[in-house]
C-alpha positions in Angstrom: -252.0 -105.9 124.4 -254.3 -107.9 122.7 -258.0 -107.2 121.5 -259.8 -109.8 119.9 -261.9 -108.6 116.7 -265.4 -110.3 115.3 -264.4 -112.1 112.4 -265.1 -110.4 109.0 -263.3 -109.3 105.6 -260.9 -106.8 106.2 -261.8 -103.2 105.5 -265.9 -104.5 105.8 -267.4 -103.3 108.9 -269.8 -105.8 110.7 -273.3 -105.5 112.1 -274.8 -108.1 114.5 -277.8 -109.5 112.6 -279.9 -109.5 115.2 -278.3 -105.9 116.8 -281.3 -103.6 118.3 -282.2 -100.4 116.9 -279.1 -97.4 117.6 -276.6 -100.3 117.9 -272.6 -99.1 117.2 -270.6 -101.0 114.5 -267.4 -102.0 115.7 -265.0 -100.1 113.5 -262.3 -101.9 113.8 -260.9 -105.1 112.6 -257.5 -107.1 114.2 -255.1 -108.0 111.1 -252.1 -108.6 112.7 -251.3 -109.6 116.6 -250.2 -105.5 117.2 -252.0 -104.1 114.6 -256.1 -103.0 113.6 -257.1 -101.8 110.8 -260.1 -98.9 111.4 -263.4 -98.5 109.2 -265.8 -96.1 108.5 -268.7 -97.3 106.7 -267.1 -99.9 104.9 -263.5 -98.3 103.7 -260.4 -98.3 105.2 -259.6 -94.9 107.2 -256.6 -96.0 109.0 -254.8 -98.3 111.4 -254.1 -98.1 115.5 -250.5 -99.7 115.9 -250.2 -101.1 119.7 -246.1 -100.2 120.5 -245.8 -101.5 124.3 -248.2 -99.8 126.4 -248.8 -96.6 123.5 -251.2 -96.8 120.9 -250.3 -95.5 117.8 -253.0 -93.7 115.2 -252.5 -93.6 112.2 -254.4 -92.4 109.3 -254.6 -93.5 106.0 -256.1 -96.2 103.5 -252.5 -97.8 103.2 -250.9 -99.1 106.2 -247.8 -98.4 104.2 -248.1 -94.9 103.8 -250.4 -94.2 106.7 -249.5 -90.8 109.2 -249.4 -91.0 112.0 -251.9 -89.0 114.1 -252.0 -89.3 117.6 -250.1 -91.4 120.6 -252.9 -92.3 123.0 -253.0 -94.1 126.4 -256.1 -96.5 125.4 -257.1 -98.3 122.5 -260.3 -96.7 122.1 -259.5 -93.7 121.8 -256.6 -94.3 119.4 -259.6 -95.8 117.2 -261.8 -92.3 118.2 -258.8 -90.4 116.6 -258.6 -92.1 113.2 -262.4 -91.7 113.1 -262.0 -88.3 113.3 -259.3 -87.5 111.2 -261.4 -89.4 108.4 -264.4 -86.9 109.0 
């Protein structure tokens, strides 16, 4: 599965400039066709890894020697449980 990102530097999280008041970022940022890389206010928490129909959590600044946290039936979710594990 597939989900297309807004364009912008890896590991930067981008606002709308014209986003009303109370708006959500989008945390997340597509950097490879099965793999997104997760934000939280500007740095690098972790990465959701899409693995046939599981998505993969992962947590870590380095996709390299990021853990793995949760296998989750949606995306957003997978992306709710690297935001977490950064809290």
């Amino acid at each position: 599965m597939v989900m297309e990102a807004p364009l912008s530097r890896p590991g930067h999280v981008v606002a709308a400039p014209t986003a009303p008041p109370g708006s959500v970022e989008i945390p997340w940022t597509r950097i490879d066709l099965d793999l997104y890389e997760v934000a939280r206010e500007g740095f690098i928490v972790g990465y959701v890894e899409v693995v046939g129909s599981v998505f993969v959590a992962l947590g870590g600044t380095r996709y390299d020697r990021a853990v793995e946290v949760a296998q989750l039936s949606t995306f957003h979710a997978a992306v709710e449980a690297v935001l977490r594990r950064s809290a």
